[in-house]
C-alpha positions as a printed NumPy array, in Angstrom:
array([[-19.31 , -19.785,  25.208],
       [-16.848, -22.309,  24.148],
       [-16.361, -20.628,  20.626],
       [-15.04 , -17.292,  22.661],
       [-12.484, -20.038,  24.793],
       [-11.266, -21.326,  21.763],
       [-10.466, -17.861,  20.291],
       [ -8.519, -16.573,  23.8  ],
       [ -6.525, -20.461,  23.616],
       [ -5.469, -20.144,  20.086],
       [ -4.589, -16.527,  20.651],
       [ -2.325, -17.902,  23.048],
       [ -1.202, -19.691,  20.546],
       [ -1.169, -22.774,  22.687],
       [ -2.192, -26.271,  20.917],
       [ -2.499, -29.663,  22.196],
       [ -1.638, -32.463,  19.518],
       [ -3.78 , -35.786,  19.918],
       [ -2.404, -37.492,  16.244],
       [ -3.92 , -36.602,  12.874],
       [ -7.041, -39.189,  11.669],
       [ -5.763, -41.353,   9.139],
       [ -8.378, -41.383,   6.664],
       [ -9.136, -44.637,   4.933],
       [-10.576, -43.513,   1.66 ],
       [-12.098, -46.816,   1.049],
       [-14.165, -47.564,   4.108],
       [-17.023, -45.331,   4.692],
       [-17.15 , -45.773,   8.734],
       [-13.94 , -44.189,   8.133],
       [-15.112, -41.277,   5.881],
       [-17.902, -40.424,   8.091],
       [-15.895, -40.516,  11.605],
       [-13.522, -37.99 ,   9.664],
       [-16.473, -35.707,   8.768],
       [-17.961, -35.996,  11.697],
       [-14.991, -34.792,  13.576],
       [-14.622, -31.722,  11.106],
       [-19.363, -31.283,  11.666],
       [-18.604, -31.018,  15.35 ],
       [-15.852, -28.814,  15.681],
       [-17.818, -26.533,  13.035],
       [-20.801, -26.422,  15.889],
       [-18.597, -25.456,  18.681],
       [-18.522, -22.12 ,  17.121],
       [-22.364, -21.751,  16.691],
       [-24.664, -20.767,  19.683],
       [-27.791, -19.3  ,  17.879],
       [-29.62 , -22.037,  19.383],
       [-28.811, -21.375,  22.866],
       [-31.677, -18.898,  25.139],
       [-31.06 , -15.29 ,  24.6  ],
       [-29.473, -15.493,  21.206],
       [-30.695, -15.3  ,  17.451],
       [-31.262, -18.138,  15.249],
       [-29.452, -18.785,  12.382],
       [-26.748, -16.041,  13.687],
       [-22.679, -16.774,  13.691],
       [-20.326, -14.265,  16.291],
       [-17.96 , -12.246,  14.97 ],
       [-15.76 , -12.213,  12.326],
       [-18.404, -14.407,  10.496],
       [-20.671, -12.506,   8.071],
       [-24.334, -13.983,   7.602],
       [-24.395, -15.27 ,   4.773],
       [-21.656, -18.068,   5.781],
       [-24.759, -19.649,   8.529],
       [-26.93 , -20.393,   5.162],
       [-23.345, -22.116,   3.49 ],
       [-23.102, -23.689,   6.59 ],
       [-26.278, -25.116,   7.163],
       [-26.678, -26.182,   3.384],
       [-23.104, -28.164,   4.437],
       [-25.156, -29.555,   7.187],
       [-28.127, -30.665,   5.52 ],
       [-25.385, -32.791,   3.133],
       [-23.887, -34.125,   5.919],
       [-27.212, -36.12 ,   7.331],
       [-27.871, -37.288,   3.663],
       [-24.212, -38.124,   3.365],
       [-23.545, -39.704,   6.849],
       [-27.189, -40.365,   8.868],
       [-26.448, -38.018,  11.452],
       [-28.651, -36.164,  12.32 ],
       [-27.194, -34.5  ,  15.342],
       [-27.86 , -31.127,  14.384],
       [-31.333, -31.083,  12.342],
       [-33.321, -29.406,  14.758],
       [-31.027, -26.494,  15.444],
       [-30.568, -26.305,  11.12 ],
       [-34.497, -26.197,  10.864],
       [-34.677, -23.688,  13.466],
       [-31.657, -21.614,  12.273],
       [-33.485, -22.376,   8.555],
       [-36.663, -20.886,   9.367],
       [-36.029, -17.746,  11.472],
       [-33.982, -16.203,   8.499],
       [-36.025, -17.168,   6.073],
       [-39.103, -15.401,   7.547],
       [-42.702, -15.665,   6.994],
       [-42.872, -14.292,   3.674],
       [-40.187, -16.735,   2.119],
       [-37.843, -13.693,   1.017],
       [-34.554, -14.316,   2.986],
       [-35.066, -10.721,   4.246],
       [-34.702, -11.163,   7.69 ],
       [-35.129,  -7.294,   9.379],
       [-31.718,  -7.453,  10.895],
       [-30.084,  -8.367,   7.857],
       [-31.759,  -6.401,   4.987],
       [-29.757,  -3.027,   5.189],
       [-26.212,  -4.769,   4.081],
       [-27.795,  -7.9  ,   2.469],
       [-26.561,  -8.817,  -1.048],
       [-27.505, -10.624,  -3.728],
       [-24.912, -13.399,  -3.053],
       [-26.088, -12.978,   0.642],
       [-29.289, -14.039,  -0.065],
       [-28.453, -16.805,  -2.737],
       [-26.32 , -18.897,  -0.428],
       [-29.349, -19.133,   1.781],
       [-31.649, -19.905,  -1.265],
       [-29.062, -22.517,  -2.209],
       [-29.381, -24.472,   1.41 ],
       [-33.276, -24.392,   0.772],
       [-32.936, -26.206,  -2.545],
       [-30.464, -28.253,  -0.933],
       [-33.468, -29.288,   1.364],
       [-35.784, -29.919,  -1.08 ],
       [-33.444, -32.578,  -3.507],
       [-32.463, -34.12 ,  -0.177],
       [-35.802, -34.656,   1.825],
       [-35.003, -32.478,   4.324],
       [-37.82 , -32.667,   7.011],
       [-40.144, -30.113,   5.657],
       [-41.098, -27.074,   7.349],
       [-44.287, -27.11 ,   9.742],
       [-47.596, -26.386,   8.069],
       [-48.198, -22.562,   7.516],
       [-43.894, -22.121,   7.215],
       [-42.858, -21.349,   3.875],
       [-41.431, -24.524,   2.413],
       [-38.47 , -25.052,   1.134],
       [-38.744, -25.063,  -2.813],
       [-41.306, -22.025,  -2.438],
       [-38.602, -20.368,  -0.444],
       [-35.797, -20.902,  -3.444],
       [-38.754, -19.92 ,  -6.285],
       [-39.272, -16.503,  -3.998],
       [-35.292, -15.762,  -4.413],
       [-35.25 , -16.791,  -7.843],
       [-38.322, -14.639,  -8.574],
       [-36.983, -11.381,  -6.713],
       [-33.353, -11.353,  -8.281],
       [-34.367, -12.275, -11.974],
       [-36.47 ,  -8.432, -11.109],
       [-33.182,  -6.793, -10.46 ],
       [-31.124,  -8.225, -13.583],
       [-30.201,  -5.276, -14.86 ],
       [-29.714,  -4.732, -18.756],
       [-29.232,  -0.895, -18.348],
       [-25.287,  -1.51 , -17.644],
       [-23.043,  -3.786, -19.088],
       [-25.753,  -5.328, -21.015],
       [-26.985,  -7.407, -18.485],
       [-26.63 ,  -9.323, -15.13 ],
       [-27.292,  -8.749, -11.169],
       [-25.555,  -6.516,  -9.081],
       [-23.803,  -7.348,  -6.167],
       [-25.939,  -5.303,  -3.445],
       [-29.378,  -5.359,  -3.654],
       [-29.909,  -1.505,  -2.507],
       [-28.242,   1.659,  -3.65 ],
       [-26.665,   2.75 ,  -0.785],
       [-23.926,  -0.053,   0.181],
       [-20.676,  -0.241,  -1.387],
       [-20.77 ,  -2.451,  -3.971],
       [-23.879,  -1.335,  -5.723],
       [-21.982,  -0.766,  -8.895],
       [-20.062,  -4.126,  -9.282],
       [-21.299,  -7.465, -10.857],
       [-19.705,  -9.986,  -9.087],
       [-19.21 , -13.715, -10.459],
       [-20.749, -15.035,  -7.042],
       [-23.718, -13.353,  -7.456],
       [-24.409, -14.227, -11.136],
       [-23.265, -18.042, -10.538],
       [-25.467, -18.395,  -7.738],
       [-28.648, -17.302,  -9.564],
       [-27.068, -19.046, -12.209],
       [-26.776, -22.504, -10.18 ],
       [-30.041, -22.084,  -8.65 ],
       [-32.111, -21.543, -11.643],
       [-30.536, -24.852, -13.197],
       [-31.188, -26.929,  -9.88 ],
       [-35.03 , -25.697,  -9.903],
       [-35.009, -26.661, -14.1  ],
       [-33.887, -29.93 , -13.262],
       [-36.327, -30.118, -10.118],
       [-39.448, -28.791, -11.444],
       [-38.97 , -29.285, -15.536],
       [-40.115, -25.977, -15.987],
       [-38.263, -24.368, -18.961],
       [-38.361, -21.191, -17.76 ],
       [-35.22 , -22.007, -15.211],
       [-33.346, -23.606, -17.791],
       [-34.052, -20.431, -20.179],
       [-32.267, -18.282, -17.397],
       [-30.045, -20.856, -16.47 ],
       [-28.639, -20.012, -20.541],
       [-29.007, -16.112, -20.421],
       [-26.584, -16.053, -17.356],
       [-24.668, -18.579, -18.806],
       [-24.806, -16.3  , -21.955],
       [-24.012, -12.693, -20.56 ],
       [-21.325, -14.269, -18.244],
       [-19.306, -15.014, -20.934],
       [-19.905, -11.62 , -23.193],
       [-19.376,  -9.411, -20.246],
       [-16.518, -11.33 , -20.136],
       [-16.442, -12.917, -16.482],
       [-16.097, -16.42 , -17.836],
       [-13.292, -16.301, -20.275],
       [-12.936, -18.32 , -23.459],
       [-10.507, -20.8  , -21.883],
       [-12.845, -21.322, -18.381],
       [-11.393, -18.651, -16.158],
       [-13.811, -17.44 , -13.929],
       [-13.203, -13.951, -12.949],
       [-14.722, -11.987,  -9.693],
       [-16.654,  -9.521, -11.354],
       [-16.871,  -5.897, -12.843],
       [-17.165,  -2.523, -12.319],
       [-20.036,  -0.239, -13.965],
       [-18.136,   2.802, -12.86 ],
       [-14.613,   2.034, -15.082],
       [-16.601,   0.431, -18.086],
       [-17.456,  -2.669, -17.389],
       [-13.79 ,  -3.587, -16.099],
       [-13.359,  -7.129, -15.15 ],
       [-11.488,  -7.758, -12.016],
       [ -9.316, -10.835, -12.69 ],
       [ -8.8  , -13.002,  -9.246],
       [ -9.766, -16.29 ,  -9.508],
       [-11.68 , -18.163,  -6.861],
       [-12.447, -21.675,  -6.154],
       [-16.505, -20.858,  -5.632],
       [-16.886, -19.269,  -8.529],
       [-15.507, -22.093, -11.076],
       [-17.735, -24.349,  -8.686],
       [-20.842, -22.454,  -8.931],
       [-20.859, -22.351, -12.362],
       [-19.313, -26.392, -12.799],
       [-22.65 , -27.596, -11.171],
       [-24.622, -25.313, -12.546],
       [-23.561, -26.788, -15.995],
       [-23.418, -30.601, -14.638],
       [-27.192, -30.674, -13.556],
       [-27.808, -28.514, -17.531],
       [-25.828, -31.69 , -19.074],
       [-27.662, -33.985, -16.895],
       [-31.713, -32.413, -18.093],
       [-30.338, -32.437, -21.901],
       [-29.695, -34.162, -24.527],
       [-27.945, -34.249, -28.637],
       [-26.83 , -31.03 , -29.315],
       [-27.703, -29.313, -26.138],
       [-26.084, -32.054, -23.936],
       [-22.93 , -32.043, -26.287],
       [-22.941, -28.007, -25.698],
       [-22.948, -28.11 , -21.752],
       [-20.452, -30.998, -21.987],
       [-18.297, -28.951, -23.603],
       [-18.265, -26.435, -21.012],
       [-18.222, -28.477, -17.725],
       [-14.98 , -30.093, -19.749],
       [-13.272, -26.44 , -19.837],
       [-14.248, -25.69 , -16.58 ],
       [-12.876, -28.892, -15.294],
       [ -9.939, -28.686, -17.053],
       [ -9.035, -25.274, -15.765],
       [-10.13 , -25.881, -12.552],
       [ -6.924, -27.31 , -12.063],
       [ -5.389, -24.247, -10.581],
       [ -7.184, -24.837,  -7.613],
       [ -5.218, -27.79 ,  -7.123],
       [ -1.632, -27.242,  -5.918],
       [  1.046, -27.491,  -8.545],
       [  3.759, -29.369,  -6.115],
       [  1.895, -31.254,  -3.598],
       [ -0.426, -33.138,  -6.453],
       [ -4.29 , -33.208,  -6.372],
       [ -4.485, -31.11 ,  -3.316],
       [ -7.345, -28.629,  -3.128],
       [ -5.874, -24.65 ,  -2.129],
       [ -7.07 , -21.094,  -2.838],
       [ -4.594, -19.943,  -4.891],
       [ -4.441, -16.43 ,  -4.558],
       [ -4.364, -16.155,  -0.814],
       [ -3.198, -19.011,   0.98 ],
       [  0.273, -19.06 ,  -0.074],
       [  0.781, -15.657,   0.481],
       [  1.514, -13.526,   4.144],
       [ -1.498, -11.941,   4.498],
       [ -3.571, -14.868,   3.588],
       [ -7.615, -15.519,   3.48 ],
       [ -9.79 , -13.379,   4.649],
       [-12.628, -15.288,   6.596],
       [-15.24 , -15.442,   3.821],
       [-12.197, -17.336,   1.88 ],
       [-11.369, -19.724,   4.451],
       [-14.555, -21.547,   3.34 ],
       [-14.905, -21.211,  -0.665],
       [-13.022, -24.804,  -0.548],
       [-15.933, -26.445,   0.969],
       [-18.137, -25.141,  -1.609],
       [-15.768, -26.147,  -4.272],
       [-15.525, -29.163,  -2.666],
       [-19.78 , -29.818,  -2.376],
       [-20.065, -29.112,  -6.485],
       [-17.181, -31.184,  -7.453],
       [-19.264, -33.922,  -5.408],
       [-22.312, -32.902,  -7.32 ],
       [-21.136, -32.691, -10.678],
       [-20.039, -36.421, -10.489],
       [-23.304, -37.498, -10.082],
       [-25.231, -35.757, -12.829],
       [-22.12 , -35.976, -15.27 ],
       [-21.264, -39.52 , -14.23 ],
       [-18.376, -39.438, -16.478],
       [-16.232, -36.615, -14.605],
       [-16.454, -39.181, -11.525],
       [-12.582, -40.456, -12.774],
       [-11.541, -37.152, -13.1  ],
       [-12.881, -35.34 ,  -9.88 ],
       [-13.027, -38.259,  -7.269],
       [ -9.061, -38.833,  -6.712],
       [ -8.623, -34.988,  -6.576],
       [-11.449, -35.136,  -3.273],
       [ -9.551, -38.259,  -1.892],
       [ -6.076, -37.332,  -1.695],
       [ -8.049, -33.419,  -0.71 ],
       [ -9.486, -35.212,   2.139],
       [ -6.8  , -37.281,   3.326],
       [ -4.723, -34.137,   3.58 ],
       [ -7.591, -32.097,   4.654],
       [ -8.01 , -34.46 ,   7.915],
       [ -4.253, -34.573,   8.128],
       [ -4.544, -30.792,  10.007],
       [ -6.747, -31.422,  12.266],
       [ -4.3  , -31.541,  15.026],
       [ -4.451, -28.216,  16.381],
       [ -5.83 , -25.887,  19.275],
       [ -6.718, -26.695,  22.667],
       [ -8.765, -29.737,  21.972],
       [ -6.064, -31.055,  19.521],
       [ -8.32 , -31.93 ,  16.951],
       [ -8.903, -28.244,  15.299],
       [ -8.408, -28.318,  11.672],
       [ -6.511, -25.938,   9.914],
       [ -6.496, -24.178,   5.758],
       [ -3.346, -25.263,   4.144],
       [ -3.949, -28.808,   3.404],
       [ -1.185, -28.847,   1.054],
       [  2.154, -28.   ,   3.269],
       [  3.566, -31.707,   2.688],
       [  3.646, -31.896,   6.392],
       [  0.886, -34.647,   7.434],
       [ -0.421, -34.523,  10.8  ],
       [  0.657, -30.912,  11.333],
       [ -1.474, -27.538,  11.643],
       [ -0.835, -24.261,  10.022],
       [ -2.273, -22.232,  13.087],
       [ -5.515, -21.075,  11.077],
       [ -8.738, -21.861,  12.857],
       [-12.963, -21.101,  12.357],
       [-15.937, -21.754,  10.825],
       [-14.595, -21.959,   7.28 ],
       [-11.934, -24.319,   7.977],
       [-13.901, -27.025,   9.619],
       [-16.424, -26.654,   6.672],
       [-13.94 , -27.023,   4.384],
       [-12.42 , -30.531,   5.831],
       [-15.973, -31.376,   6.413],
       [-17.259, -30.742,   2.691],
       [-14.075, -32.762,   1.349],
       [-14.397, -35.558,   3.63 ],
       [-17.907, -36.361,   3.488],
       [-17.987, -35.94 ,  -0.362],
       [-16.449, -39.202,  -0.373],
       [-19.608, -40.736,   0.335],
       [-21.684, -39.353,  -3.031],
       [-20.241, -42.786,  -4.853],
       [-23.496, -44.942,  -4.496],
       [-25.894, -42.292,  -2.88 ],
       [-29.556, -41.919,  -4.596],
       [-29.351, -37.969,  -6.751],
       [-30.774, -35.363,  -5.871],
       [-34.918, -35.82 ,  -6.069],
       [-37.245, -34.194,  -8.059],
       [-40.54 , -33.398,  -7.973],
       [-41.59 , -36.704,  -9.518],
       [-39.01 , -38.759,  -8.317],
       [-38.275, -38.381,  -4.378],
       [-39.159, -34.669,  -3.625],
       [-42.366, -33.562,  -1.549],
       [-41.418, -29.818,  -0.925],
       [-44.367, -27.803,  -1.886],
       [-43.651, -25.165,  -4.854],
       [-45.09 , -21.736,  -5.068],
       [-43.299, -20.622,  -9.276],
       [-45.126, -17.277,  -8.765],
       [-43.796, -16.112,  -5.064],
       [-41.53 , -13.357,  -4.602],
       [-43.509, -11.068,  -6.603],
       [-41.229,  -8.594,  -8.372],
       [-39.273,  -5.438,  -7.542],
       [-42.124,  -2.952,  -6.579],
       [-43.335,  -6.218,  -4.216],
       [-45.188,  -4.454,  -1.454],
       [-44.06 ,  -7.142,   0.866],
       [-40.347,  -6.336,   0.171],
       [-40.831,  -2.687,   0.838],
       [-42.392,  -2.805,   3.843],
       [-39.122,  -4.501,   5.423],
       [-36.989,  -1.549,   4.73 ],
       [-37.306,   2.248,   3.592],
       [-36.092,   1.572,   0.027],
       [-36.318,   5.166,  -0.345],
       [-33.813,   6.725,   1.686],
       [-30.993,   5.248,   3.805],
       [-30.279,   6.842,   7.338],
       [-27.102,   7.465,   8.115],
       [-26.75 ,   4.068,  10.36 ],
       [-27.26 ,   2.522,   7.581],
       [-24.685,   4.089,   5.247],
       [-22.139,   3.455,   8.07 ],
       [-23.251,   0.167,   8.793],
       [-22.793,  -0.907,   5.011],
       [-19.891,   0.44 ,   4.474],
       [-18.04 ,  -0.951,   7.302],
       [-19.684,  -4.457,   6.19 ],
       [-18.021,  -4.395,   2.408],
       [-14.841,  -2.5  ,   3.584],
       [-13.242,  -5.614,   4.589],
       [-14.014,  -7.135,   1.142],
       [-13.203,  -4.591,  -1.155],
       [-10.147,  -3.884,   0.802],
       [ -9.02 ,  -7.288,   0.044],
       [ -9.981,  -7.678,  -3.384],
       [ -7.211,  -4.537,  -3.752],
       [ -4.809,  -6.6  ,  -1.978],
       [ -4.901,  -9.54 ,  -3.909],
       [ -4.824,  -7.32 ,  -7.456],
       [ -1.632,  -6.521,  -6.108],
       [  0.071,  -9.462,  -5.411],
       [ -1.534, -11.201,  -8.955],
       [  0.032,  -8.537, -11.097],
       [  3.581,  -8.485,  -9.176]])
């Protein structure tokens, strides 16, 4: 498979340069070549569509929830650009995770599957709802049925018994992780119950979309000057863990853009309060020296870098910044040069590998049409997301159910936690021993490098 030639090349270090694509920010021809150079080398890496492999599956290092960011990135890119290259092998990839019961619950994925896990999948089906995604065939669960399911089954496990609230990272007991509340998982939930407010006008949504809002800030993972922490631990007291990353202050900043958008007096001036902080102190995603370029501050600069979940949190940064200018219409002045001058950087890397047009993470080196030697998935999302965020200026908004939207709703699936459904996919009751390994080894990586970056924040 080509992905498995491009690893052995770049292994070999050996690279090919071809000249950077000069971006012109104010043609969109030129927008859309540029994202459509970053879309393609993205695919090379994906094969799930190919006889003899699983749909909706990346290779190695890439974890599974990264295949529902991706196609949600892909499902932008045909709205964005009218390509629609790779529809049928997202709609495949789509529907053989999501199952026949809706849940995102796939059998293979179940034993190690977080909350987060499942949310990023849940946030690609919404993603196909607002944008007319061709709907699933007749008899499929369809899209906004599938993100009601999610929302349904983690609002079960919110869990007011520690720290006074919110949803744990793992879904089941026995992986590592159980005991922390991440930021991800909370802002996703959070994110998605504001999108299906907005989509459906049911107040329900919007009353979560405030009681995560709420606890996230009490717990204290949203500080009172915007900082958006990574989570906390149940075992030490509810301590927060204090890194910083670009995903999480994005979550959250669309989350709050499409609340400003569905409100109005005192509840719009609220949520335009906070989509001001969090803009405002978003800037530290934004290198200090090289002006207005997007980075993830506490591992690119450093040796030991991004792991490969991090490689991509810029092109989900990226995709809410985008958002958020449309349903706050007035951050469009503050957010749209910071994409450009991301993009034009962003698309300045992609000089690298074998092919010579690889794109790389450190968009802001200073040194245009040069590549840092970091390759993947995450990267050529990343460029992607930046690039073809351009394009929102002028694009209809996200549909609704009375304006647009013909996805077919279901507010009562998912059931709750003693679903009968949901049990029958896994023994809830008692891991094997497979499964303990297998879990472990799946958050060691993570946890591992949350340690690592404590260290270098606080030295």
């Amino acid at each position: 498979m080509r992905w498995f030639k491009l690893a052995v090349a770049y292994t070999a270090a050996c690279a090919v340069r071809v000249g950077a694509y000069e971006l012109d920010v104010n043609d969109r021809e030129s927008i859309k070549k540029g994202a459509e150079l970053a879309a393609d080398g993205m695919m090379h890496y994906y094969a799930g569509h190919l006889p003899g492999n699983t749909p909706g599956i990346l290779p190695p290092p890439y974890y599974w929830w990264e295949v529902g960011a991706m196609f949600g990135a892909l499902m932008d890119h045909w709205w964005y650009t009218g390509n629609d290259t790779w529809n049928d092998i997202v709609m495949q990839g789509m529907l053989h995770q999501i199952g026949a019961d809706g849940m995102i619950m796939p059998k293979n994925q179940t034993t190690t599957e977080g909350n987060d896990d499942q949310a990023f999948w849940a946030l690609a089906t919404m993603t196909a709802a607002e944008r007319g995604f061709p709907n699933p065939p007749e008899g499929q669960p369809q899209w906004l049925a599938v993100t009601q399911t999610v929302f349904n089954l983690q609002t079960t496990r919110w869990d007011d018994e520690h720290c006074d609230g919110g949803l744990r990272w793992q879904i089941f007991t026995w992986n590592n992780g159980y005991d922390y509340k991440n930021t991800v998982s909370n802002g996703c939930l959070f994110q998605i119950a504001t999108r299906l407010a907005r989509y459906t006008g049911n107040q329900t949504y919007s009353d979560w979309a405030n009681k995560i809002w709420d606890w996230s800030v009490e717990s204290g993972l949203i500080s009172d000057d915007y900082r958006f922490y990574d989570g906390l631990d149940i075992r030490s007291n509810c301590t927060i863990n204090h890194n910083q990353w670009s995903y999480n202050a994005g979550l959250y900043l669309g989350g709050s853009a499409f609340m400003y958008n569905i409100t109005t007096g005192d509840e719009q001036v609220k949520w335009k309060k906070r989509l001001d902080g969090i803009l405002w102190m978003a800037g530290v995603f934004f290198h200090p020296q090289q002006t207005d370029i997007m980075y993830e501050a506490i591992c690119e600069p450093y040796p030991r870098g991004c792991n490969t979940d991090q490689k991509s949190f810029k092109a989900y940064f990226s995709r809410w910044l985008a958002i958020t200018t449309q349903m706050a219409p007035y951050t469009a002045s503050i957010i749209m040069p910071k994409l450009r001058t991301s993009a034009v950087a962003a698309l300045g890397t992609c000089v690298g590998g074998t092919d010579g047009v690889t794109c790389g993470l450190k968009w802001y080196k200073g040194d245009w049409g040069a590549w840092d030697g970091s390759y993947g998935v995450g990267e050529q999302m990343a460029v992607m997301e930046v690039s073809q965020s351009l394009l929102i200026e002028g694009m209809p908004a996200p549909f609704t159910e009375n304006i647009g939207g013909n996805s077919t709703g279901d507010p009562s699936a998912g059931g709750g936690g003693d679903n009968p459904q949901l049990n029958a996919i896994v023994d809830l009751s008692q891991p094997t021993a497979g499964q303990k390994a297998g879990a472990a080894f799946a958050t060691l990586t993570v946890l591992s490098m949350t340690g690592y970056m404590v260290y270098y924040m606080v030295t």
